[in-house]
C-alpha positions in Angstrom: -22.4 8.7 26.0 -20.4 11.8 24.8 -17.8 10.9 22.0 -14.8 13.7 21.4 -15.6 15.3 17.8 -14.3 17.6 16.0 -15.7 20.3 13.4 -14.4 19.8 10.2 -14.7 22.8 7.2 -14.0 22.3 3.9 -15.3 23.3 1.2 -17.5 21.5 -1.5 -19.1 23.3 -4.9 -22.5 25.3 -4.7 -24.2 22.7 -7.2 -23.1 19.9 -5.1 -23.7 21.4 -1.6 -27.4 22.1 -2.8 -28.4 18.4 -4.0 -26.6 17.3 -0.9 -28.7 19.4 1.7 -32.1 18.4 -0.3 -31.0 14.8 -0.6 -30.6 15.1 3.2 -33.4 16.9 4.4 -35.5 14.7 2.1 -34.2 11.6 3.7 -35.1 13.4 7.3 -30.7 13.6 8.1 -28.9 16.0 8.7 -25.9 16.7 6.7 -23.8 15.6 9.1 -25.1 12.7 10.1 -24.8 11.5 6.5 -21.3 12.7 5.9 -20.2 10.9 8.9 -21.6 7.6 7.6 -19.9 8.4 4.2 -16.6 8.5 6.0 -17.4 5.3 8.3 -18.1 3.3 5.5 -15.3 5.0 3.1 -13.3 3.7 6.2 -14.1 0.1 6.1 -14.2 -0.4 2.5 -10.9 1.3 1.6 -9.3 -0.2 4.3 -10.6 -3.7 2.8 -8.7 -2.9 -0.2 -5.4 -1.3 1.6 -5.5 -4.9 3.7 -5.7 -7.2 0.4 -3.3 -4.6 -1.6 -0.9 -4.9 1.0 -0.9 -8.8 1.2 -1.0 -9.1 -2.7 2.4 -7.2 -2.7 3.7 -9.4 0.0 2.4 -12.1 -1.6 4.0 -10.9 -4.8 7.2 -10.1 -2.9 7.4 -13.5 -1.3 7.1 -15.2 -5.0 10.2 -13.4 -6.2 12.5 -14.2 -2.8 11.4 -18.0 -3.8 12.2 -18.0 -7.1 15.0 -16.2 -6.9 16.3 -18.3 -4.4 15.3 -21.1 -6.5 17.3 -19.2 -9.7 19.7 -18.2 -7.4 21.0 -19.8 -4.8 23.7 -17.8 -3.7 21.9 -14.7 -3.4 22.9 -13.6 -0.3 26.3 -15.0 -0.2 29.8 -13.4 -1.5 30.4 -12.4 -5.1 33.4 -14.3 -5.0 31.6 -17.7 -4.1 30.4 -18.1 -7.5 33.2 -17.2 -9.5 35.8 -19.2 -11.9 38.3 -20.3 -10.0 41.6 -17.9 -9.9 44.8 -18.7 -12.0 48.2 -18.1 -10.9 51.3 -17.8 -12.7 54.6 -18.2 -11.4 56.5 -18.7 -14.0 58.9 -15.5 -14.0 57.5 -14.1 -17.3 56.8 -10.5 -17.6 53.0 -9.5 -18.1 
């Protein structure tokens, strides 16, 4: 079954580029045959670690809404609900 591809060029240092070829052709792969398992499995392990990253953080981000709802319950509500009452004067005196 054809799959879509698409050639990819970049470029990699001489030294590098040698060992990788004989590394290859010493193993009986072609070099990309190899590089495409490098990404595949670059793939699944990074996005592994992207997946528990990103539900540390919302685990993380869940703690603080908790506690600060626990520290502070008016979060979310008016300024003004949480403050001393107001006093009034009426008694004619000049401020």
């Amino acid at each position: 079954m054809y799959k879509p591809a698409t050639l990819i060029n970049f470029n990699a240092p001489d030294p590098i580029r040698v060992r990788f070829d004989k590394v290859c052709q010493l193993s009986g792969r072609t070099r990309t045959s190899v590089l495409v398992e490098l990404m595949n499995t670059y793939i699944t392990t990074k996005g592994a670690e992207l997946k528990d990253e990103n539900e540390r953080y919302l685990l993380i981000d869940q703690a603080i809404r908790q506690r600060d709802e626990f520290d502070h319950p008016s979060l979310g509500r008016s300024s003004f609900d949480n403050a001393p009452p107001m006093f009034f004067s009426n008694d004619g005196g000049d401020w």
